[in-house]
C-alpha angles and dihedrals in degrees: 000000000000116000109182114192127211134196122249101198107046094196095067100022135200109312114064133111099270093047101046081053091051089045084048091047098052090041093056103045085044084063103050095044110104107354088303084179087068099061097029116117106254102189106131104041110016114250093014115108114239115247129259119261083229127137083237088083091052095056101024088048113137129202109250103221092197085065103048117104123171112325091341124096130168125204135215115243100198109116095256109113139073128288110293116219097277098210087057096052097043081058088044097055090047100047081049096047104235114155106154092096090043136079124245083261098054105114149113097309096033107059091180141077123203085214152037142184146214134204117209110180120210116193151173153278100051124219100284102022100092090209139010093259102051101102093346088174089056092049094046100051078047092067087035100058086038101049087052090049083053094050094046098045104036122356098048084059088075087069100050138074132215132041086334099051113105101261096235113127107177100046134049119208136215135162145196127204110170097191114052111011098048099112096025 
């Protein structure tokens, strides 16, 4: 499933701090809503979700000290730590020449995206099916059934105003998911 972000306020853009706490934030609460650890894809550790492929990896990164030797320290790029310097990273992303999480503008002399986006990947087999094709029909009504329960109770909020509307004020959400929710 595809969430693309966009900034409320142009002027500062998408990636602020406001803004990255608000994309966290969503991310989060979309993975503890129905069991999201049941459907998640699960290809690299059995029975841990994969990360998403989201911007919030890159500035809430964090230094894994089992892995630091010497001079050398790798970090975890899992969305778990605390807030990076922005301007650094920003930096960071266009030295290094990533561009997916960033607009067309984004460049040397404009350190800011109007939008942003976020991978989640979904995946078979389910807990209890010992491959994707054993009962392929049953898995798929599964996702189905969860990816609707997803949409009515969370994603369709990003679309509505009032006491039901999703709180964020500095980031506006949307989402694609080509499989389940076409005709939805």
């Amino acid at each position: 499933m595809e969430i693309f972000y966009q900034a409320k306020d142009k002027s500062k853009g998408v990636l602020t701090e406001e803004a990255l706490m608000e994309i966290r934030d969503f991310e989060n609460k979309l993975k503890t809503i129905d069991n999201y650890d049941s459907y998640c894809r699960m290809r690299n550790e059995p029975d841990k979700c994969d990360p998403a492929y989201t911007v919030t990896n890159i500035f809430f990164s964090v230094p894994d000290a089992a892995s630091t030797s010497g001079d050398t320290m790798t970090v975890l790029y899992d969305g778990s730590g605390g807030l990076a310097d922005i301007d650094t990273t920003l930096k960071g992303l266009l030295r290094d020449n990533i561009k997916w999480w960033t607009d067309k503008d984004f460049g040397p002399n404009n350190l800011k995206s109007q939008y942003t986006r976020a991978t989640f990947y979904g995946g078979m087999p389910l807990a209890g099916y010992s491959s994707t094709t054993d009962r392929q029909t049953e898995q798929t009504n599964k996702i189905k059934n969860h990816m609707i329960k997803l949409y009515s109770e969370f994603l369709s909020r990003a679309d509505q105003t009032g006491e039901n509307a999703l709180p964020y004020k500095h980031v506006s959400f949307t989402w694609y998911e080509g499989t389940h929710l076409q005709n939805y």
